[in-house]
RONUMAR-677464 format. One record per atom (N, C-alpha, C): residue in one letter; atom name; x, y, z. Coordinates in nm, 4 decimals. Layout:
<atom residu="A" atome="CA" x="X" y="Y" z="Z"/>
...
This chain:
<atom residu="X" atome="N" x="2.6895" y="13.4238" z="22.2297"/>
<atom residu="X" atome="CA" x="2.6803" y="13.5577" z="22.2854"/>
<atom residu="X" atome="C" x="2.6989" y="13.5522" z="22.4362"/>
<atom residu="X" atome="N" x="2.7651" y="13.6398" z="22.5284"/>
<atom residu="X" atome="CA" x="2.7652" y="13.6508" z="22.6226"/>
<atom residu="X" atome="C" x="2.6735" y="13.7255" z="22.7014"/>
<atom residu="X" atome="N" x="2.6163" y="13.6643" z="22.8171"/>
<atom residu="X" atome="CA" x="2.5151" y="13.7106" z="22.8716"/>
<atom residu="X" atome="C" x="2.6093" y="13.8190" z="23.0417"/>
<atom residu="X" atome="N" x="2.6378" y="13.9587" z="23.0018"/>
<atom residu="X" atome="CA" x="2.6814" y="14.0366" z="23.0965"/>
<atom residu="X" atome="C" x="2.5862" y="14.0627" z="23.1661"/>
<atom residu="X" atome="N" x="2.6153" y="14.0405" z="23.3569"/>
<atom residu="X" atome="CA" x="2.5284" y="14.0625" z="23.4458"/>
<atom residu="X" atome="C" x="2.5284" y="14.2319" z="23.4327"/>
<atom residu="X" atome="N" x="2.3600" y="14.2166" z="23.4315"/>
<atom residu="X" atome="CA" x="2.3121" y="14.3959" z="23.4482"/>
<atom residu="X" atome="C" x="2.3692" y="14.4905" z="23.5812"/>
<atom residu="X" atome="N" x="2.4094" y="14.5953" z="23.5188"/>
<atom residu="X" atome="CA" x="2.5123" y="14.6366" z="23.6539"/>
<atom residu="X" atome="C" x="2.4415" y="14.7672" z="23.6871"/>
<atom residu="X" atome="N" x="2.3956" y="14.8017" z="23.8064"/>
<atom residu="X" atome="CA" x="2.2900" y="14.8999" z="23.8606"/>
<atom residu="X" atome="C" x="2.4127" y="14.9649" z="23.8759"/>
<atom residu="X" atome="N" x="2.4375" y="15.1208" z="23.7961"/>
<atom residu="X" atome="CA" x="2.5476" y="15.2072" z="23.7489"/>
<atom residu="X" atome="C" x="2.5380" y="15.2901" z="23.8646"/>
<atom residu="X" atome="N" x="2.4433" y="15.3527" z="23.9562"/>
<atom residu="X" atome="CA" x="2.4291" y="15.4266" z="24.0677"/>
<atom residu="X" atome="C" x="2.5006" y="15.3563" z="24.1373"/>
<atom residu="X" atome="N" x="2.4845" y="15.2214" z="24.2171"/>
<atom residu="X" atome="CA" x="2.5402" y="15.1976" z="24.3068"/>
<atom residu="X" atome="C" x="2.6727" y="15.1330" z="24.3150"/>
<atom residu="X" atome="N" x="2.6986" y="15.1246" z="24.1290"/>
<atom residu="X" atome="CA" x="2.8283" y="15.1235" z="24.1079"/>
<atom residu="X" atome="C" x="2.9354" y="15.2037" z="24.1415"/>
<atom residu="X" atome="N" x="2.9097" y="15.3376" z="24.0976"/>
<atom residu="X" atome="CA" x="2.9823" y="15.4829" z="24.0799"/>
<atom residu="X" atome="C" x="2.9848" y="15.5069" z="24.2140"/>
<atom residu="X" atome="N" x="2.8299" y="15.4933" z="24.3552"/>
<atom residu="X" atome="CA" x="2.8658" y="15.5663" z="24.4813"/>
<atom residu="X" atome="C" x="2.9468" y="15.4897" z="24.5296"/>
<atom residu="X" atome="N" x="2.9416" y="15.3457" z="24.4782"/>
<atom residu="X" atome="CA" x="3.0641" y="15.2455" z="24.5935"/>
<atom residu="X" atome="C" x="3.1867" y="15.3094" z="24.5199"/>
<atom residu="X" atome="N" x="3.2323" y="15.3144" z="24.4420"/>
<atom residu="X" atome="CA" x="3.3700" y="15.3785" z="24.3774"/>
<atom residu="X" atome="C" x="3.4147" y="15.5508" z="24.4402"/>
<atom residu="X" atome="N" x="3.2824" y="15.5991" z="24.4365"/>
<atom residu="X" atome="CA" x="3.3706" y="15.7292" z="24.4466"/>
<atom residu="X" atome="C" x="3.3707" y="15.7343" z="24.5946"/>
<atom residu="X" atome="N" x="3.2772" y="15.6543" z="24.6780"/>
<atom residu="X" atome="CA" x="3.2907" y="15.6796" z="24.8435"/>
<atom residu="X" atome="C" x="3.4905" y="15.6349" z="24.8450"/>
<atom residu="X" atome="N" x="3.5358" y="15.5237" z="24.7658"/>
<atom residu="X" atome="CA" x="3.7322" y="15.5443" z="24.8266"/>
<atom residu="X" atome="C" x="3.7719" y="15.6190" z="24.7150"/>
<atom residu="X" atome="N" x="3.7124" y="15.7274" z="24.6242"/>
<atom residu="X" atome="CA" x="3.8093" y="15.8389" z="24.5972"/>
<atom residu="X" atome="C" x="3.7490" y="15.9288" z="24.7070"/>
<atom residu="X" atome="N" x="3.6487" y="15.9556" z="24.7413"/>
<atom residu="X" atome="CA" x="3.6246" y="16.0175" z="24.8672"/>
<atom residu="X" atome="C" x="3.7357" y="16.0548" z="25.0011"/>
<atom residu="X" atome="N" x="3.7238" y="15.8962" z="25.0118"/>
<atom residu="X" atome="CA" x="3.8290" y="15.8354" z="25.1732"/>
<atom residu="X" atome="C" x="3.9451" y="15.9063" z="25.1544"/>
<atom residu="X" atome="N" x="4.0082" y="15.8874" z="24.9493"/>
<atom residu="X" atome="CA" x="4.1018" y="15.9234" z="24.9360"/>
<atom residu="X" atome="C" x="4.1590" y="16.0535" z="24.9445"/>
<atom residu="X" atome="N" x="4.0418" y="16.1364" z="24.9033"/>
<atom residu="X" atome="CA" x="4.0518" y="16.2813" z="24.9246"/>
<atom residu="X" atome="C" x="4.0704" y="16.3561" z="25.0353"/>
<atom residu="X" atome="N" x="3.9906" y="16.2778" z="25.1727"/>
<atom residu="X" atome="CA" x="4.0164" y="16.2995" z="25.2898"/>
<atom residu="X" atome="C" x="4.1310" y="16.2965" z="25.3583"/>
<atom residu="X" atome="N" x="4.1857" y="16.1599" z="25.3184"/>
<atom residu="X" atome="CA" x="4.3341" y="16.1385" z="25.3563"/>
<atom residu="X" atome="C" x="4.4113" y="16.2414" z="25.3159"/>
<atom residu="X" atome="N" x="4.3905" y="16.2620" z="25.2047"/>
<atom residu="X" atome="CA" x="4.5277" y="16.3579" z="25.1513"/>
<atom residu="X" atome="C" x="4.5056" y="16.5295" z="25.2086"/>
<atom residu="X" atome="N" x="4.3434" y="16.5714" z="25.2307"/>
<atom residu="X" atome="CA" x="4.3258" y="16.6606" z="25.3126"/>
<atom residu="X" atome="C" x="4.3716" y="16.6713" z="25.4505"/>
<atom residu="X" atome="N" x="4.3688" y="16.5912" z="25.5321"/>
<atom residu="X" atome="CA" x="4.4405" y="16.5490" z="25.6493"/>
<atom residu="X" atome="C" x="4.5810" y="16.5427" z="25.6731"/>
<atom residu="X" atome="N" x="4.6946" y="16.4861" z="25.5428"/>
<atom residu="X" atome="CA" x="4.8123" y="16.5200" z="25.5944"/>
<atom residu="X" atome="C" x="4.8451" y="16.6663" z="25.5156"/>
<atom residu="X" atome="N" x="4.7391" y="16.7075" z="25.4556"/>
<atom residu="X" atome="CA" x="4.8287" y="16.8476" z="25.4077"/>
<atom residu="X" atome="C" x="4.7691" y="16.9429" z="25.5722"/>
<atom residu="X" atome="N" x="4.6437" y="16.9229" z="25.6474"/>
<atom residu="X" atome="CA" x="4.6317" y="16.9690" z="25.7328"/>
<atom residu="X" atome="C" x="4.7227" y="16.9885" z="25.8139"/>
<atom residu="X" atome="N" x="4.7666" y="16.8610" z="25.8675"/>
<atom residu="X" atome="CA" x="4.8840" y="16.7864" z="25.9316"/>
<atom residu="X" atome="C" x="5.0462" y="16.8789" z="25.9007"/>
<atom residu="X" atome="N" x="5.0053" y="16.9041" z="25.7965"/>
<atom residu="X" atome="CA" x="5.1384" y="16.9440" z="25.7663"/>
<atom residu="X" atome="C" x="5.1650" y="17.1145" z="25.8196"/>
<atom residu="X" atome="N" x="5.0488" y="17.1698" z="25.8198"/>
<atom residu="X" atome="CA" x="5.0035" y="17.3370" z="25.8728"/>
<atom residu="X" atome="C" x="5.1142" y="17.4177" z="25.7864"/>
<atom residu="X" atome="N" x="5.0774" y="17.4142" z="25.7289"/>
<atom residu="X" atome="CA" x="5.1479" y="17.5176" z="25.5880"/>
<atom residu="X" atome="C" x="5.3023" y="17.5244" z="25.5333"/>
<atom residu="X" atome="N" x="5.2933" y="17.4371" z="25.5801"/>
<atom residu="X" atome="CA" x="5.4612" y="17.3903" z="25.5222"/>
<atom residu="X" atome="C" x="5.4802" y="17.3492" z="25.4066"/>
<atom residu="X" atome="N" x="5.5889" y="17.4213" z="25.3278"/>
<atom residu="X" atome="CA" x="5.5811" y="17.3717" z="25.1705"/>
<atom residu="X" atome="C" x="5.5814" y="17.2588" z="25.1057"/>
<atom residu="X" atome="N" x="5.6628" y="17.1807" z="25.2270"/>
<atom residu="X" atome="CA" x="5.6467" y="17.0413" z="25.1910"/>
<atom residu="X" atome="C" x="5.5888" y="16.9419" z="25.3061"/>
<atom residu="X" atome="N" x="5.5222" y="16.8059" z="25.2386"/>
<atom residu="X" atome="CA" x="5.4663" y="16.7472" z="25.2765"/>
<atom residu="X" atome="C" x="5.5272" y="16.6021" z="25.2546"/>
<atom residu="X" atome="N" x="5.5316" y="16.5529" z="25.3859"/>
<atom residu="X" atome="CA" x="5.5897" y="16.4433" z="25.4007"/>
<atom residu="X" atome="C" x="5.4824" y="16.2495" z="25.4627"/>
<atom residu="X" atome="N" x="5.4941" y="16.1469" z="25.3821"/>
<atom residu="X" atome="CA" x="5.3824" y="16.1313" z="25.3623"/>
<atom residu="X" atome="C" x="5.4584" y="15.9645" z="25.3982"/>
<atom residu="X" atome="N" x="5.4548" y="15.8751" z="25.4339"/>
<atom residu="X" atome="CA" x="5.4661" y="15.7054" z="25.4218"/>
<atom residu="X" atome="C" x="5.4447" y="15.6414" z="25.3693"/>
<atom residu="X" atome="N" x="5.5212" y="15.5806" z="25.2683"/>
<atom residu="X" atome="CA" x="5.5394" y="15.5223" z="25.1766"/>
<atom residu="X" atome="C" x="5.4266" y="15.4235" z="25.1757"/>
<atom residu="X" atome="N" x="5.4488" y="15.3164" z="25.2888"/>
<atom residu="X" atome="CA" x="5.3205" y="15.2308" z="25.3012"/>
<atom residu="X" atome="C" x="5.1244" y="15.3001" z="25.2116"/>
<atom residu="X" atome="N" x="5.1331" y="15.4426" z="25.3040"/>
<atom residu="X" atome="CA" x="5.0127" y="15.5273" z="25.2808"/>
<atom residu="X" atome="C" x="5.0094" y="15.5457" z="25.0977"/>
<atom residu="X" atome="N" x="5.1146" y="15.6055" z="25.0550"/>
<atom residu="X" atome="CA" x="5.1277" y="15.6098" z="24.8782"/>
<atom residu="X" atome="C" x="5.0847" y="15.4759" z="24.7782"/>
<atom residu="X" atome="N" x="5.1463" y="15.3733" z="24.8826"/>
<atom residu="X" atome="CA" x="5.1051" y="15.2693" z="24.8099"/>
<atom residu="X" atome="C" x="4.9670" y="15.2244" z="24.7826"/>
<atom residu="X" atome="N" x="4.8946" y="15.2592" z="24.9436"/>
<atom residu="X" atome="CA" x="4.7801" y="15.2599" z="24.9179"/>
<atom residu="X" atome="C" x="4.6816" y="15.2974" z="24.8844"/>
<atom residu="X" atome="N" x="4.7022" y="15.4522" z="24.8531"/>
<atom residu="X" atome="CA" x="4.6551" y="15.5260" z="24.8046"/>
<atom residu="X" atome="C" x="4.6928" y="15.5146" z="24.6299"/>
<atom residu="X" atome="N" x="4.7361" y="15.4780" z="24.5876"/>
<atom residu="X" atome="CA" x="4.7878" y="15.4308" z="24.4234"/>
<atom residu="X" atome="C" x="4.6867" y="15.2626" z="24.4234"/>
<atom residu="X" atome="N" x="4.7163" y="15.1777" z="24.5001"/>
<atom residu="X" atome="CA" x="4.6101" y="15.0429" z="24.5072"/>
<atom residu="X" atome="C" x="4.4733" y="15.0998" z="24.4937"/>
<atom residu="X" atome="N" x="4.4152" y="15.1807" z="24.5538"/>
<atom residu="X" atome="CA" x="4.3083" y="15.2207" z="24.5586"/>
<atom residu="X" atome="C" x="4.2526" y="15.2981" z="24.4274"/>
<atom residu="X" atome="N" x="4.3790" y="15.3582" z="24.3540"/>
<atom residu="X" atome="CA" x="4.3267" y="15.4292" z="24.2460"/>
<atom residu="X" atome="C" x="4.3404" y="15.3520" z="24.1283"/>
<atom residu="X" atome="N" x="4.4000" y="15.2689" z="24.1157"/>
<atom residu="X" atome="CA" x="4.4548" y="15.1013" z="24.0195"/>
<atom residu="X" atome="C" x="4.3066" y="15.0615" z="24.0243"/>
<atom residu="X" atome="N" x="4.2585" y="15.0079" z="24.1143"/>
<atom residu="X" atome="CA" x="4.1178" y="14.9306" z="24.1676"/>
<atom residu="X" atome="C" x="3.9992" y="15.0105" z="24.0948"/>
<atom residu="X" atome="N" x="4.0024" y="15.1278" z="24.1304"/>
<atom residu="X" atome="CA" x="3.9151" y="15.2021" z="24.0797"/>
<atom residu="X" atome="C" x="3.9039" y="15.2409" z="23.9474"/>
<atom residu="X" atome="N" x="4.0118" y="15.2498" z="23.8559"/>
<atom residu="X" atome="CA" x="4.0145" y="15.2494" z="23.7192"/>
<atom residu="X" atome="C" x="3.9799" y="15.1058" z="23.7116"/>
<atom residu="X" atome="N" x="4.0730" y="15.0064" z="23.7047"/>
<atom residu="X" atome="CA" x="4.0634" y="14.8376" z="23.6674"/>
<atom residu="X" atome="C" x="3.8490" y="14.8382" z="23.6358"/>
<atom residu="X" atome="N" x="3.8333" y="14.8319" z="23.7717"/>
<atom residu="X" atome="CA" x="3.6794" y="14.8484" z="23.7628"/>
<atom residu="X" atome="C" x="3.5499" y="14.9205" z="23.6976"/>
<atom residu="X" atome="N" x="3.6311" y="15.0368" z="23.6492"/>
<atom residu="X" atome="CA" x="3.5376" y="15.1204" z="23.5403"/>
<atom residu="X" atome="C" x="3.6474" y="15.0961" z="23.4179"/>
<atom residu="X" atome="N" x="3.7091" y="15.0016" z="23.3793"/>
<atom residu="X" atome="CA" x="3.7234" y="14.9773" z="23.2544"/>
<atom residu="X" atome="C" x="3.6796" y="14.8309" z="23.2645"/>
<atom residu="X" atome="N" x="3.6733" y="14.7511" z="23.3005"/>
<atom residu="X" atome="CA" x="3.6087" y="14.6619" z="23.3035"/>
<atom residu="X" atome="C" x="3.4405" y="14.6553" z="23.2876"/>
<atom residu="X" atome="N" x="3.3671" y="14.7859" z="23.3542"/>
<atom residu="X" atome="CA" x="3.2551" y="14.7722" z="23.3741"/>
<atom residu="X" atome="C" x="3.2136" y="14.8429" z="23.1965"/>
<atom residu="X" atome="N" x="3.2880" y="14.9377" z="23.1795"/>
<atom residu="X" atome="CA" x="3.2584" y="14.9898" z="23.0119"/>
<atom residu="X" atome="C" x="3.3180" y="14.9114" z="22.8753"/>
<atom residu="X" atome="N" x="3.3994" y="14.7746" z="22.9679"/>
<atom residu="X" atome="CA" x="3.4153" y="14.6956" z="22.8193"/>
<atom residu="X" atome="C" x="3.5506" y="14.7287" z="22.7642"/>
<atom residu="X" atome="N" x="3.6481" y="14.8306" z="22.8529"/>
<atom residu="X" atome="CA" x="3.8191" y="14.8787" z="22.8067"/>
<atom residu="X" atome="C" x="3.8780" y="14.7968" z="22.8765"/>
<atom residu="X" atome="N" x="3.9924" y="14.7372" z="22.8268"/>
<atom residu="X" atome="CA" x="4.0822" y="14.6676" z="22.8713"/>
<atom residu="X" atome="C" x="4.2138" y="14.7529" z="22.8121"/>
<atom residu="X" atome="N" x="4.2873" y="14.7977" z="22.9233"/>
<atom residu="X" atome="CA" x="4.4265" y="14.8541" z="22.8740"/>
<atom residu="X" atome="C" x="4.5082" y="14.8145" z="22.7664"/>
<atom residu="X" atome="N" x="4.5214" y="14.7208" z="22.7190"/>
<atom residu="X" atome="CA" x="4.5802" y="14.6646" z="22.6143"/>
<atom residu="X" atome="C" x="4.4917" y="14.7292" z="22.5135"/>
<atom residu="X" atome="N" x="4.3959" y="14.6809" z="22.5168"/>
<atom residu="X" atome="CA" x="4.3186" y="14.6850" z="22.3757"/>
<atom residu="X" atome="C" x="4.2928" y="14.9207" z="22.3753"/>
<atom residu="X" atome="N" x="4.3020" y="14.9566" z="22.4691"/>
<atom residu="X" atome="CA" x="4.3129" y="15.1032" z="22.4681"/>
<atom residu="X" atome="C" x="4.4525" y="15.1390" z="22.4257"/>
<atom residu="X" atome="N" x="4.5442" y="15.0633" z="22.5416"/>
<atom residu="X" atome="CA" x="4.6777" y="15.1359" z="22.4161"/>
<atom residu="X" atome="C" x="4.7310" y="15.1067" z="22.2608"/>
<atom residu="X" atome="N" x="4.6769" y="14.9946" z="22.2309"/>
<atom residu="X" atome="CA" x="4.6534" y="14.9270" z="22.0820"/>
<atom residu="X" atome="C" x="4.5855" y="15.0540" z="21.9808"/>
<atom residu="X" atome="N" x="4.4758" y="15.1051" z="22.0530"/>
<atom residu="X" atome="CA" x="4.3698" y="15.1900" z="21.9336"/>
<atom residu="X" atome="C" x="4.3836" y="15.2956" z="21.9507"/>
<atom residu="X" atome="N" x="4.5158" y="15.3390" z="22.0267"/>
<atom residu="X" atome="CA" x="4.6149" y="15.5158" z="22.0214"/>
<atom residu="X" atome="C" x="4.6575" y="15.5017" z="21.8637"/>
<atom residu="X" atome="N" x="4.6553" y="15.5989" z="21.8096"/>
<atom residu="X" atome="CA" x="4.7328" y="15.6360" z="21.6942"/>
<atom residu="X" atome="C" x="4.8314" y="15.7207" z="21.7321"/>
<atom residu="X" atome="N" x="4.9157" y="15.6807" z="21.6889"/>
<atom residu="X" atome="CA" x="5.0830" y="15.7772" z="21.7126"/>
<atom residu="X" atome="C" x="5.0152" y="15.9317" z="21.6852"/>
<atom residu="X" atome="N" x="5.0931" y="16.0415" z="21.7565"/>
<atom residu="X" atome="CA" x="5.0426" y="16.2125" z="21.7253"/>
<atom residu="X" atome="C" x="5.1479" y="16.2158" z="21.6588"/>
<atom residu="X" atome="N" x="5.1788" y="16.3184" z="21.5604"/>
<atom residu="X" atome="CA" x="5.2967" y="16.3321" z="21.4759"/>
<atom residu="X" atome="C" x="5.2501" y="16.5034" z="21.4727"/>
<atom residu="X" atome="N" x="5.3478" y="16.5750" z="21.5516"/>
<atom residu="X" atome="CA" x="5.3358" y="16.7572" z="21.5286"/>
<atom residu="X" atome="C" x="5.4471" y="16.7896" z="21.4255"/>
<atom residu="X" atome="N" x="5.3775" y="16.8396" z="21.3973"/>
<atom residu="X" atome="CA" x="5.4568" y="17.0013" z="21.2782"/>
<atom residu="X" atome="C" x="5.4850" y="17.1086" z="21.3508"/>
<atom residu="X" atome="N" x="5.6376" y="17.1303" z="21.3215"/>
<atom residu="X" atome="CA" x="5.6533" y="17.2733" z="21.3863"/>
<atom residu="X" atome="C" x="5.7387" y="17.3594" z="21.2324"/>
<atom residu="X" atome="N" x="5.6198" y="17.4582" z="21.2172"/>
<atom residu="X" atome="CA" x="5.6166" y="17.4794" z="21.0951"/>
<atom residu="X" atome="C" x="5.7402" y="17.6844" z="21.1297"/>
């Protein structure tokens, strides 16, 4: 049997959501930045890191609940619709 270290879930979740936090800020800031312009123009570098950051943050709450992507896309059952 494997002995999983006990994981104090509070200070799990506030360390995680403080960089969806950061992340939210950022993206509040260049739409600020942008002052109402339809489009928003953003640096590639910044996307990347902002996608690393959200990779990290899933990886880590599937890890911490025991999902591993493989074994989640494995136990999809195909949807099959009727269009009657």
């Amino acid at each position: 049997m494997e002995n999983k270290p006990e994981v104090n879930v509070s200070k799990f979740v506030g360390r995680h959501l403080s960089q969806l936090k950061i992340l939210a800020r950022l993206f509040e800031h260049e739409l600020e930045a942008a002052k109402g312009a339809r489009e928003v123009t953003m640096d590639r570098h910044l996307i990347e890191n902002a996608l690393d950051t959200l990779e990290i943050f899933t990886d880590d709450c599937e890890a911490v609940s025991g999902i591993s992507r493989e074994r989640a896309k494995m136990d999809q059952k195909p949807v099959v619709a009727r269009l009657n």
